[in-house]
C-alpha positions in Angstrom: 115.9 88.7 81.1 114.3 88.3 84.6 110.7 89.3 85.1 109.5 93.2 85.0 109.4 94.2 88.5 107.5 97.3 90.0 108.3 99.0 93.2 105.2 101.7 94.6 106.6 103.2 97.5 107.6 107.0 98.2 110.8 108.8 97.6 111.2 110.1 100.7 111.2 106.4 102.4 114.6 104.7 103.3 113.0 101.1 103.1 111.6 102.0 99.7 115.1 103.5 98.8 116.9 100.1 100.3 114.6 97.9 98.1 115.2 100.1 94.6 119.0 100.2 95.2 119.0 95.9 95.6 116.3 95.9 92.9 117.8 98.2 90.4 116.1 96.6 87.4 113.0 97.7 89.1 110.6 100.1 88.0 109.7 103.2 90.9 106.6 104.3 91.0 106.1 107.1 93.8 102.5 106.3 95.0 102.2 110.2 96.4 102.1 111.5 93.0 101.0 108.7 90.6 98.9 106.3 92.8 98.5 102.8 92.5 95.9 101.3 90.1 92.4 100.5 91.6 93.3 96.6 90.1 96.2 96.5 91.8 95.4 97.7 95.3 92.4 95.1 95.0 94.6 91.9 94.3 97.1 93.8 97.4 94.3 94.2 99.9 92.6 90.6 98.9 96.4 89.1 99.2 97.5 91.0 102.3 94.4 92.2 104.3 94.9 94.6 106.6 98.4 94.1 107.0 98.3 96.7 103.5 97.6 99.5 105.7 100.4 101.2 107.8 98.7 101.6 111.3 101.9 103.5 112.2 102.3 105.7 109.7 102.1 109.8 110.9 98.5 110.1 108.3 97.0 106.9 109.8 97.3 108.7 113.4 96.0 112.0 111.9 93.1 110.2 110.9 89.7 110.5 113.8 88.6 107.5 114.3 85.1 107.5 111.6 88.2 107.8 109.3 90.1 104.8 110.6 86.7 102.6 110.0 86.3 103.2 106.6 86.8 100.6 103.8 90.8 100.5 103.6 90.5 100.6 99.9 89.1 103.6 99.7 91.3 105.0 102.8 94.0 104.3 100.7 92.5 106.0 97.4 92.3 108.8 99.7 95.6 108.3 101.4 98.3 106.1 99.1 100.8 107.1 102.0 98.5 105.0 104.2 99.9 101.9 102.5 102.5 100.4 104.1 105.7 100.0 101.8 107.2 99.1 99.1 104.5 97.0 97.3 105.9 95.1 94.7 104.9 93.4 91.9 107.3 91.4 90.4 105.5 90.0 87.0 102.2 89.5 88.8 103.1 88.3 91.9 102.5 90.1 95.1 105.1 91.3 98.3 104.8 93.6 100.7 107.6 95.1 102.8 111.1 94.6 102.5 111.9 91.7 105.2 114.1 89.3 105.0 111.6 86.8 103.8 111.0 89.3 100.8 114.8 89.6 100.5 115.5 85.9 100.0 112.6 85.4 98.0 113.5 88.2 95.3 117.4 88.3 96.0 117.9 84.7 95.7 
């Protein structure tokens, strides 16, 4: 049995959707309606920095710019679609995005 993986992400995104049809042992959690856990997005942010938040997303340009300078972990309390997607954690381990690096890594 391989290790438990976890996808956040959103439905409605086709990389998220890409990822969880390649990784269909993976568990989906949609991060609109269940969030991700305060623990988690901590180990993310200290892992991945600011590369965690989606600076292209449609909210992140919604946002005025005392918004944009807040502390991204609570922007992304706030916001979870500011986080740029998927986030998995596969048994502890952190990746972000669905690249090719994250591909061959995870794919094999």
């Amino acid at each position: 049995m391989g290790v438990a993986m976890i996808l956040y992400g959103l439905k409605t995104c086709d990389t998220c959707r890409k990822a969880l049809k390649s990784l269909a042992d993976a568990r989906f959690v949609d991060v609109r309606h269940e969030g991700v856990p305060a623990d988690l997005l901590k180990s993310a942010h200290a892992t991945f920095g600011e590369a965690l938040l989606n600076t292209r997303s449609t909210t992140w340009r919604q946002l005025d710019d005392a918004e944009r300078q807040r502390n991204p972990l609570e922007l992304l309390e706030d916001y979870p679609t500011l986080m740029k997607r998927p986030l998995i954690d596969a048994g502890g381990k952190l990746y972000l995005g669905w690249g090719r690096d994250v591909q061959k890594t995870l794919l094999g």
